[in-house]
C-alpha positions, 0 to 999 in steps of 0.5 A: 523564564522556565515557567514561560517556555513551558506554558507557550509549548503547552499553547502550541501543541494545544493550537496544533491539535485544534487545527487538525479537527478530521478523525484520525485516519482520515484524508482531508478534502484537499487530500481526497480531490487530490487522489480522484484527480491523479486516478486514485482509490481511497481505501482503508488499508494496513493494520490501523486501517487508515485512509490512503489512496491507492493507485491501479497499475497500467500494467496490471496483470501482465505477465512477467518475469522480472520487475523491471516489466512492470511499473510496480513490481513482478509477484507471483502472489499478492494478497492485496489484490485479493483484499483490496477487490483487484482479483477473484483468484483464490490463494493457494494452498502452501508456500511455494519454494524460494527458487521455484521457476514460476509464471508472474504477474504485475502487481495491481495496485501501489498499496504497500500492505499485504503479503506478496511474493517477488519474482525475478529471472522467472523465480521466486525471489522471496517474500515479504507480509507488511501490515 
C-alpha cells in the first residue's frame, strides 16, 4: 500500500510538470490575450524578471497630495516609472526627510517592484524598495 501511494504521487507530479511545457516566467497565450484586452503591458519585472502585466494609471502624473486622488498611490519618487520607461525624470540626489512637505504625483503604473516614496497630507510618509 505504502509502495503505491508513493509511485501515484511521483505520477502526478510528473504529469503536472508536463503539462505546463512554457519556460518559467512566462505568461501562457491566454494570459498574454488577456493583458492587451484589459490594456496592459508585459514586461519583465522584479528581481527574477518575470513576465507580468502591467497596467498605466489614468491618473498618471497628477499631481497630488494624498492617495485617496489617485487610483493607485500619491508618491513623491518612483523608480519604476523611470525603470519601466514612464518618465525621463532623473533621481535625485539624497534621501528626502521623513515629514518634508513635498509636491507628489501619481504613480504611473501597477507594478509592485521599485522603490517608491509615499505622500500623504502633502508629506513624506515614508518609503518602501520591493524586488
Amino acid at each position: 500500500m505504502r509502495r503505491m501511494a508513493i509511485s501515484g504521487s511521483a505520477a502526478l507530479l510528473a504529469l503536472l510538470s508536463v503539462g505546463d511545457a512554457r519556460a518559467a516566467g512566462e505568461m501562457s497565450r491566454a494570459e498574454q490575450k488577456a493583458c492587451a484586452a484589459g490594456g496592459g503591458r508585459i514586461m519583465r519585472d522584479g528581481r527574477a524578471q518575470t513576465e507580468r502585466c502591467v497596467h498605466r494609471f489614468p491618473d498618471a502624473g497628477k499631481k497630488c497630495t494624498g492617495s485617496r486622488q489617485c487610483a493607485g498611490k500619491c508618491v513623491y519618487l518612483d523608480d519604476s516609472e523611470i525603470r519601466l520607461g514612464f518618465s525621463k525624470a532623473p533621481w535625485p540626489e539624497g534621501d528626502p526627510r521623513l515629514g518634508a512637505r513635498v509636491a507628489g504625483h501619481c504613480q504611473f503604473s501597477d507594478t509592485p517592484f521599485g522603490c517608491r516614496y509615499h505622500v500623504e497630507r502633502g508629506r513624506l510618509a515614508g518609503g518602501l524598495c520591493t524586488d
